[in-house]
C-alpha positions as CSV (number, residue, x, y, z in Angstrom):
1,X,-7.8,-20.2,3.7
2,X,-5.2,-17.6,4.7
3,X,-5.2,-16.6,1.2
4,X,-8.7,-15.9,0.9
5,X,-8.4,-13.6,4.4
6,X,-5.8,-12.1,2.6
7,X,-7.4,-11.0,-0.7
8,X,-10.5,-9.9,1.6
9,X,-8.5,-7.6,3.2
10,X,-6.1,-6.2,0.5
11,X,-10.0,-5.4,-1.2
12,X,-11.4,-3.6,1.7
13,X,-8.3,-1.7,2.1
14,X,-8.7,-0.8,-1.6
15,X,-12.4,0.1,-1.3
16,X,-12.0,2.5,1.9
17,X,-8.6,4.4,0.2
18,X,-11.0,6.8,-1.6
19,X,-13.1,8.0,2.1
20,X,-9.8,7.6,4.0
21,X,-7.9,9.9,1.3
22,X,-11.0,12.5,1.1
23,X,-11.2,12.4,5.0
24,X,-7.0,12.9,5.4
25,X,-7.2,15.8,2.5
26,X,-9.9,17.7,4.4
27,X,-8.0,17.6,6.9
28,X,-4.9,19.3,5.4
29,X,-2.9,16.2,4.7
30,X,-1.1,15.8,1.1
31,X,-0.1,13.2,-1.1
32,X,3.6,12.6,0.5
33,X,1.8,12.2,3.9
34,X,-0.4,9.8,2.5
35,X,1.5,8.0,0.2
36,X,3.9,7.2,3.2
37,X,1.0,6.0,5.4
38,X,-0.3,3.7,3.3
39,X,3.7,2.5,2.4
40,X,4.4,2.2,5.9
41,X,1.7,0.7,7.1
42,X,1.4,-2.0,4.4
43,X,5.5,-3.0,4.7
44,X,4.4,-3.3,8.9
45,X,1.6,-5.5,7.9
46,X,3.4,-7.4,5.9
47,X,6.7,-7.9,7.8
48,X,4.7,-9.2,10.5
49,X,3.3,-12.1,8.4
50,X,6.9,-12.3,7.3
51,X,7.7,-13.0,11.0
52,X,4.9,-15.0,11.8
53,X,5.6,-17.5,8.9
54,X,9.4,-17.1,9.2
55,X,9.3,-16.7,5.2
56,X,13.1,-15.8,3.7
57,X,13.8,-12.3,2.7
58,X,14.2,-12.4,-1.4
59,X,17.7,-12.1,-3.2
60,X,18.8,-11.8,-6.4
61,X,16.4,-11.5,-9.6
62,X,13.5,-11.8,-7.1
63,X,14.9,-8.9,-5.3
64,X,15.1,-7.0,-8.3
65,X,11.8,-8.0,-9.2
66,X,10.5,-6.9,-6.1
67,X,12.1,-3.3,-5.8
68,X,10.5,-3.0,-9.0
69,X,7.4,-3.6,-8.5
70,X,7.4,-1.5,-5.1
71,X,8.5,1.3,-7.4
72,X,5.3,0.9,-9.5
73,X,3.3,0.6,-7.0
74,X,4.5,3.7,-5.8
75,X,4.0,5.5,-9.2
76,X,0.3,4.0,-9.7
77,X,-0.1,4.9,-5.7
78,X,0.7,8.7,-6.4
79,X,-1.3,9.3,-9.6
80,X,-4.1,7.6,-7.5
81,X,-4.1,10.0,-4.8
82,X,-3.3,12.8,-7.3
83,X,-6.4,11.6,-9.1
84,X,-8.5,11.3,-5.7
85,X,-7.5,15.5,-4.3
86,X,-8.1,16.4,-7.8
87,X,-11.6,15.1,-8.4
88,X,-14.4,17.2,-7.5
């Protein structure tokens, strides 16, 4: 069940990027600004389920494995809002 909360929410977050973006850009915000909103706030989110289910912190090849993929997300995060204050 927590799952299924889960993957709700990580879509609705997804769906609402594109109005929040618009909104932030309109009001004279760029893509570092957002880019470390959405970074910040999602590592918050996360460490508190971290906390709450007292989960390990990764090490080793799963360490590595997770740095890179935070640095992908971070590339696919950028050309996303690039994309979204290009648009017309």
């Amino acid at each position: 069940m927590a799952w299924k909360f889960a993957s709700a929410t990580s879509a609705a977050c997804f769906a609402t990027l594109g109005v929040f973006s618009t909104a932030a850009y309109d009001r004279g915000a760029g893509e570092l600004e957002l880019l470390c909103a959405r970074i910040l706030g999602g590592a918050l989110i996360l460490g508190a389920f971290g906390l709450v289910r007292r989960a390990p912190l990764p090490s080793g090849r799963l360490l590595v494995l997770v740095l890179l993929l935070g640095c992908f997300q971070l590339g696919t995060t950028t050309g996303l809002l690039v994309g979204f204050n290009k648009a017309p």
